[in-house]
N, C-alpha and C positions, 0 to 999 in steps of 0.2 A: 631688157628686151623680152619681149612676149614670145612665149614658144604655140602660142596655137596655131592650129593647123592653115595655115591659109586658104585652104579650099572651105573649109568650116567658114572662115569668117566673112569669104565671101555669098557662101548660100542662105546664111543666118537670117538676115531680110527676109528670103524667100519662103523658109521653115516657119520664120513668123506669124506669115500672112496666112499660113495653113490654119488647124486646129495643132497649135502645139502646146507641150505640156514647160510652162517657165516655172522654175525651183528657183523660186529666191533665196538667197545664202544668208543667213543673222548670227549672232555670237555664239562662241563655244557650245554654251549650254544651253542654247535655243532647241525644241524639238525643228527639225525640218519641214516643210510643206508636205503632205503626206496624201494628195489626191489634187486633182485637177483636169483640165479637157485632155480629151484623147483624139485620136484621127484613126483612119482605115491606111493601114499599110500596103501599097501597090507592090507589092515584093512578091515577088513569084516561088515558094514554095509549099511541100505536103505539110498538109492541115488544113486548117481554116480563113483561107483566103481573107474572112471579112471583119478576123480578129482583131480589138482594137489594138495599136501601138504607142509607148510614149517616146515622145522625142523631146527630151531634155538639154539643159542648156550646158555646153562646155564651161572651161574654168574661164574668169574673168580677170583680167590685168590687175597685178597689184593683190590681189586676193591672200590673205591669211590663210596660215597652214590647217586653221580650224573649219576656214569656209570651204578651202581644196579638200579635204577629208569629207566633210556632208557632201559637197557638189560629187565627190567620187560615188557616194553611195545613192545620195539621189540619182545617180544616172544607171545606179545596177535598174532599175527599171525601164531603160529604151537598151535592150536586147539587140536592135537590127545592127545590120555587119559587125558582127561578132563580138557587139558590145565597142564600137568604136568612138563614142562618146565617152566609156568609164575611162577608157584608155588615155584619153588624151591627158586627164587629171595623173598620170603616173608616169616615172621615170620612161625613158626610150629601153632600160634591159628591164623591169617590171612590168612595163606594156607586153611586152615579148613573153615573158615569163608566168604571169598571172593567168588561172586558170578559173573563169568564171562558172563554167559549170558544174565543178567538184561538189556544191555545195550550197543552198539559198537560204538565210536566215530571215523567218518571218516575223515581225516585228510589231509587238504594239506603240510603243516610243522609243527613242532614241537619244543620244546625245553625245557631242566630242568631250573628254574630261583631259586635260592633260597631265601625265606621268609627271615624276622627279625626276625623269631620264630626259636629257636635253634631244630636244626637236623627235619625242614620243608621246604617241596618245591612244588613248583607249575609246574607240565606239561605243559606248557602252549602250546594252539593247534589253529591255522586256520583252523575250520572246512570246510569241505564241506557240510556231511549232520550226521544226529546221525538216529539210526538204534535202535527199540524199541528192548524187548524179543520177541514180536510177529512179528517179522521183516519189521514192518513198518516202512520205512523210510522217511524222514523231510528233502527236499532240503535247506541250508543256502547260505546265499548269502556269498560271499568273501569278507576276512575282518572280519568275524565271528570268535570272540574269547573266546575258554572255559579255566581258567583254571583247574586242576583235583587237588588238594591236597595231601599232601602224607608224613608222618611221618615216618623216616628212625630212626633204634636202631640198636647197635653190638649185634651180637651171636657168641657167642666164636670167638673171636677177629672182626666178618665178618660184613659186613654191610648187614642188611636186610628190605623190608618194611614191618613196622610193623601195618600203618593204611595206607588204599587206598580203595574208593568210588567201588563198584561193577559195572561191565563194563570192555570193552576193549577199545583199540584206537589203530586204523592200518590205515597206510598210505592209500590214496585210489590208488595209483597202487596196491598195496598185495591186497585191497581187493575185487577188482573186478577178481583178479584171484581167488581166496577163495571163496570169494560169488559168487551167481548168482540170478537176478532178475526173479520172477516167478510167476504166479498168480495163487489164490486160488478162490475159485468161494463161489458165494451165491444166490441168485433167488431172482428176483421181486418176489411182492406181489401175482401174477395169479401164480407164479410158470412156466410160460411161456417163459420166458429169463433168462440164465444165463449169471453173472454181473461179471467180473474179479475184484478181488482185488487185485494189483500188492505188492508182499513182496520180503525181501530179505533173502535169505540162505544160509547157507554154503552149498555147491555143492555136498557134500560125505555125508551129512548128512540131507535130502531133505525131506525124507515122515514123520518121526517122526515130524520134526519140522512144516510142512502143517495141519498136521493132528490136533496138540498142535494148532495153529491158528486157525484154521478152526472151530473148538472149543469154541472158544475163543472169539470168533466171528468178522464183519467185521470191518475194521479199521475206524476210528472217522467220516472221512468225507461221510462215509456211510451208518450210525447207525441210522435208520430210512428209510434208503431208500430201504432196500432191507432185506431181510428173509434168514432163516438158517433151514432146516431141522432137525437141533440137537435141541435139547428142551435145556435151559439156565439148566446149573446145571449138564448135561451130560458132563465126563470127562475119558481119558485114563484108565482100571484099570491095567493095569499095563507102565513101564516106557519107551516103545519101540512098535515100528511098523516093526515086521521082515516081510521080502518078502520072501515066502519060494514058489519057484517051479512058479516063477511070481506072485503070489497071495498076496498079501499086508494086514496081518491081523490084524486089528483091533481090537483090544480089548476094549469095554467099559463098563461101569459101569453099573451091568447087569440089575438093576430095572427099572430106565429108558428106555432103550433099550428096554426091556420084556413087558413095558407098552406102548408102540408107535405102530399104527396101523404098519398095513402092508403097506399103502402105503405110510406112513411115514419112514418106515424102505427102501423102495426101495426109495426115495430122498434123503436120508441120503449115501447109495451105491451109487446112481447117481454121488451127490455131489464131495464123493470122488472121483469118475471116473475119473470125469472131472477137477479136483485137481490136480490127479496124473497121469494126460493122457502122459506130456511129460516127466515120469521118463524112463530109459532105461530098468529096471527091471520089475516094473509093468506089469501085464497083467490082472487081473482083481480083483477084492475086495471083500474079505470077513469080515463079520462082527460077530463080537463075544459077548460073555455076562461069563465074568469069565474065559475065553479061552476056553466056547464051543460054537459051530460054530453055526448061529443063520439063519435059512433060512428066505432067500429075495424071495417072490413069484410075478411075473410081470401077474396081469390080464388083464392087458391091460385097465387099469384105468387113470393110469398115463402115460401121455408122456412126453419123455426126451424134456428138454428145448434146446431153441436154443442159439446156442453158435455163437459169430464174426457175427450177425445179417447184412445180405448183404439188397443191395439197389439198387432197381431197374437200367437200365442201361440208363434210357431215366431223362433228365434235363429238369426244367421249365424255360422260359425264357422271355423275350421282344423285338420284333419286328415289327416294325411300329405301336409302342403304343400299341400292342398286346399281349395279351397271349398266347404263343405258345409251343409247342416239340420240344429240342432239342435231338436228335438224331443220331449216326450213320454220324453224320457230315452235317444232313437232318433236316432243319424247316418243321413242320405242324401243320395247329392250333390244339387246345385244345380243346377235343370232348365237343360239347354241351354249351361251356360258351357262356356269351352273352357279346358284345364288352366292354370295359372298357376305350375305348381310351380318351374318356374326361375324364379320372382321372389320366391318367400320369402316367401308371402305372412303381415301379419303386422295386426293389430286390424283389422279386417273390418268393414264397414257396410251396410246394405241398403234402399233406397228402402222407406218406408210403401206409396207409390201407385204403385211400375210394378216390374221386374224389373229395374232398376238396381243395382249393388253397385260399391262401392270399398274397398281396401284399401290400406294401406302396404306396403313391401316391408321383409326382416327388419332392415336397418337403420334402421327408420321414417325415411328419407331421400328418400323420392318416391312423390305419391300418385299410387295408381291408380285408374280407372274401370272399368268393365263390363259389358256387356249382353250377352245371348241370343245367339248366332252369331258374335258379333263378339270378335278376343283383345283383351285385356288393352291402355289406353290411357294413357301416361305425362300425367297432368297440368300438376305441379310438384314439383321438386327444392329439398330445404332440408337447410340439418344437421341439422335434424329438425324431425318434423311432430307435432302432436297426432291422435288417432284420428278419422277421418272421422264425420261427421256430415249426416244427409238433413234438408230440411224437406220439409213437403207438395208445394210444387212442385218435387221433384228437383234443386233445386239443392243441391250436395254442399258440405258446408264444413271446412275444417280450418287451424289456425295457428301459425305460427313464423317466424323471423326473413327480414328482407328484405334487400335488398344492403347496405345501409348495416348491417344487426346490429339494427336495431326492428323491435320484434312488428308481426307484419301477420297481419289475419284473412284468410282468400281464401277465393272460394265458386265452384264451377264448375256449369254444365249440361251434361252430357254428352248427356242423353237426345235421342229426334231427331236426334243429328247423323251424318251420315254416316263409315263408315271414312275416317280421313284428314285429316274438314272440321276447322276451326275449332271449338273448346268458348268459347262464351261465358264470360267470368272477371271477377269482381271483385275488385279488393284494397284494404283499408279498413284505416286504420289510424289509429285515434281515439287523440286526444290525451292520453284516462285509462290510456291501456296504456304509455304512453314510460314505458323506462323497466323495465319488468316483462317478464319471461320466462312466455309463457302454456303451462301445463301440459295444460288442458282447453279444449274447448268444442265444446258438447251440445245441439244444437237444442230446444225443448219440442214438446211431442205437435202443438201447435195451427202451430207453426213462425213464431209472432210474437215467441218470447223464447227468449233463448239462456245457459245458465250456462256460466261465464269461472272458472273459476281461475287465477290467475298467480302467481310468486313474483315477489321482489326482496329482497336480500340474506337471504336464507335464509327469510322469513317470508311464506307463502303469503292470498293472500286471496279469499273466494268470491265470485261478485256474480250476479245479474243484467243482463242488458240488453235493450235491444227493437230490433230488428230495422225500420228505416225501410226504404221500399221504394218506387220509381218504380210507376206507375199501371200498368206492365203486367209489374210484381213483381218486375224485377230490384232486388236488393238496392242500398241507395244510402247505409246508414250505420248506426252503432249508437248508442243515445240512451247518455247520462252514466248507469252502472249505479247499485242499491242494492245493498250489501253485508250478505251475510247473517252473524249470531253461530255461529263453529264454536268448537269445543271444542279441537280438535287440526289440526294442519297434516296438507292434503291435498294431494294431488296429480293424481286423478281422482274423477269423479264421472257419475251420472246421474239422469236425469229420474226418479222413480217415479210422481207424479201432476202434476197440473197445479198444486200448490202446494207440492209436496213434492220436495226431491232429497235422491240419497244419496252419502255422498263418504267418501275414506278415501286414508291414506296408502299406498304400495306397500310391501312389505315388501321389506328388503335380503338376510333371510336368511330359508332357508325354517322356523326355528323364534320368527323375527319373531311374536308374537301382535297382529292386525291387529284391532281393530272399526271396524268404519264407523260414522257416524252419519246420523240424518235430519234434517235442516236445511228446516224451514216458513218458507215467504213470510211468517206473522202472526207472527215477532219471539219466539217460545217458545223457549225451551231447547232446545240440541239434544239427541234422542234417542241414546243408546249402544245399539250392536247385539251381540249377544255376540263375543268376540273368537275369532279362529283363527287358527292360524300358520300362516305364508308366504300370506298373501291377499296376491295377484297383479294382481287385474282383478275389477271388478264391474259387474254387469248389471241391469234392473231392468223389468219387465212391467210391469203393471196394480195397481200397490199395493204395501204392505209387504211382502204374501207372497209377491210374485211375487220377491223379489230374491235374484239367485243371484254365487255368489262363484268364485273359481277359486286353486287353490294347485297345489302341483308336485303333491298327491294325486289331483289331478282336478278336476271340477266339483259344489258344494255347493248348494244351498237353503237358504234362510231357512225354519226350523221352529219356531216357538214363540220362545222364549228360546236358541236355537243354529242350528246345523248342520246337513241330513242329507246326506248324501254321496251324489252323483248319476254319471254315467257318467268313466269315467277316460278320456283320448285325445285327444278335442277341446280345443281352446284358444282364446282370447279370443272367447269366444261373446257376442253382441250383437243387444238386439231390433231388429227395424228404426225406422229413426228413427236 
């Protein structure tokens, strides 16, 4: 006798005649249907109303325990009433039991294998990446194999699962329709810059789940490096974030809340703002304590942080052994320094916030510092250094090997200090680098996370990290990175936005054709940029357009789908930062 649901089998006609998504069931070792029509889901909650939905088909009579096992995972892609399609495919206590959101595994193929363990089998999946509850995602490399286990029993005659791991697994075609990549924000230390932490969501169900994160606080590789206005232990009090009339209400747990300054309670509303700035519903936030409404007073104590931190439009650069401005497609020297040309100067960097610059010498074998009046100050000497790097507080960074032969990052202060004095110096050398030869490393606009390229036996890898730092901001360590999906081995790179970098291999010879790509925090494909020979060095402003390249021809721009060819002379031109 068939256990589905009777209400299912009689609305099934109707779901039909819709835009619905049918998964056809084939043998064991069949991959599953893996895309197909979608519909607009009339379901009323926070998010994106007009997000598509799939609505998959329940288990069918008679069905094999191979085909009840794909039909279960095909149906992790129709989400609506709380995944009440996967359900039907599993026992009435694993219905109850099974926890769909612990976990989503993103998936390029799939397939049922069965064990030597009677009425057991294995999912077996090529991941692409897995998706936490808090919707952090973990890029995998291809080739990445999970299996999921899974104990199939009859009920009244039917086959159902009666044990299976908590989580989904959806093709990653379905799931980038479903989902969508989005960032939740959290503050540096000053409370000065706001830091994106890129997660992923289901699209129709967007503010409760930011909100539950935001919560929860930020994801691993940035747990140290940056601050939360909620106090640890502040939590939803109740299960939902309705938006009623544009207003996104917040409910939380009202002790806490009721004990947090006032200018504590407007970072906490900031925070969300700027969490939920790209919902379509949102308009502004209110915060509650037991669902009554809790006033946020602005005395004008706290300023909103800055968000996509831009960068000046003028590049530091080298010309005729000099330090110069690049500009507007215009060289001029560099207000006030004093010559550097016996030292060869060579990849140049320039404080965001003071008149600071440091540079390499042509051997890249010892950095330099430099200020307004003051000549040129030897740092630190190495067999070689990666390109100098400013964060907002002037401390200067750059990395390569220590006496023993292991990567060390170091950061120096120059600024303030007198001809002569002491430069404040950190050297950090986290236990994820042993081992690896670091090629790059590139402070972000906001100067709480820094990208790391490094090789080890020929094969380079890109990453993130965040930047921990003593209370009166000298640097004190870098968290355990995320590593981003690149297409081709690099060896430099830079920031272009505050979720986006661009990186590229150096070319050997000058008819090398070189493209760079753009490499996002949300786990997409990387971008191909068109190629050109002999790219040498690249630079990157305010966005995609701003990024300019350099070959033995001169210096280029990003124009459309190519190149345009900008002044010939200068070299290793660099915005500040």
């Amino acid at each position: 006798m068939s256990t589905e649901n009777p209400g299912w089998r009689a609305i099934r006609p109707i779901v039909a005649s819709l835009t619905v998504l049918l998964l056809l069931f084939v043998t064991a070792c069949a991959q599953i249907p893996r895309s197909g029509p979608v519909g607009k889901s009339t379901d009323e909650s926070a998010g994106n109303p007009d997000a598509p939905v799939f609505f998959p088909a329940g288990p069918l009579e008679g069905a094999s325990p191979e085909s009840i096992l794909e039909g279960f995972f095909s149906a992790g892609s129709g989400y609506e009433s709380d995944y009440a399609v996967a359900r039907q495919f599993l026992t009435q206590a694993s219905a109850v039991s099974w926890k769909p959101d612990q976990k989503t595994l993103v998936f390029r193929s799939a397939r049922v294998v069965k064990t030597a363990v009677e009425n057991v089998y294995n999912y077996e999946l090529d991941l692409s990446y897995t998706v936490d509850a808090d919707g952090v995602a973990t890029p995998l490399p291809e080739g990445t194999k999970e299996n999921i286990p899974a104990t199939l029993t009859q009920v009244d005659g039917e086959w159902r699962v009666s044990a299976i791991p908590d989580g989904t697994a959806i093709p990653e075609e379905n799931f980038r329709i479903i989902y969508g990549a989005y960032p939740i924000y959290f503050y540096d230390h000053s409370f000065t810059y706001a830091v994106p932490d890129m997660r992923w969501f289901i699209k129709k169900k967007t503010v409760k789940a930011m909100t539950s994160a935001l919560l929860a606080g930020p994801a691993p590789y940035l747990r140290g490096a940056v601050v939360s206005a909620f106090p640890s232990g502040m939590r939803l009090a109740r299960e939902s974030v309705p938006v009623v009339s544009g207003a996104a209400q917040v409910d939380l747990t009202a002790k806490e809340l009721r004990e947090s300054s006032p200018e504590d309670r407007l970072r906490m509303q900031t925070q969300l703002a700027l969490t939920f700035r790209g919902q379509p519903d949102v308009i502004n936030v209110e915060l509650r304590a037991d669902q009554d409404l809790v006033r946020v007073e602005d005395n004008g104590s706290v300023l909103p942080p800055i968000r996509d931190v831009n960068v000046p439009a003028r590049q530091i650069a080298v010309n005729g052994n000099e330090l110069v401005r690049y500009e507007n497609n215009r060289v001029s020297p560099l207000p006030d320094m004093q010559s550097v040309s016996g030292l060869g100067p060579r990849s140049p960097a320039e404080s965001p916030v003071s008149q600071t610059a440091a540079f390499l010498n042509g051997g890249r074998t010892t950095l330099y510092s430099i200020l307004p009046g003051q000549p040129a100050r030897a740092l630190t000497t190495r067999s070689t250094l990666t390109h100098p790097s400013f964060g907002r507080s002037d401390w200067v960074w750059t990395a390569g090997p220590g006496a023993n032969g292991s990567s060390e990052v170091v950061a120096f202060r120059p600024v303030n200090v007198a001809e002569g004095g002491a430069v404040p110096t950190v050297t950090l050398a986290p236990s994820w680098l042993a081992g690896r030869n670091v090629k790059e490393f590139r402070l972000s606009r906001e100067g709480v996370r820094a990208l790391v390229i490094s090789e080890q036996n020929g094969k380079t890898r890109v990453q993130i990290t965040g930047i921990v730092r003593n209370a009166d901001g000298t640097p004190r360590d870098l968290t355990a990175p995320i590593t981003l999906v690149n297409s081709k081995e690099a060896d430099q790179g830079v920031w272009v936005n505050e979720t986006t970098v661009a990186v590229m291999k150096t070319a050997v010879n000058a008819n090398d054709a070189v493209a760079p790509e753009l490499l996002s925090l949300t786990s997409s494909p990387p971008q191909q940029l068109a190629p050109w020979p002999g790219l040498t060095a690249i630079s990157a402003g305010n966005g995609a357009d701003e990024i300019f390249g350099q070959s033995p021809e001169g210096i280029f721009q990003r124009l459309g789908n190519g190149w345009s060819p900008q002044l010939k002379g200068p070299v290793d031109p660099s915005f500040p930062g």
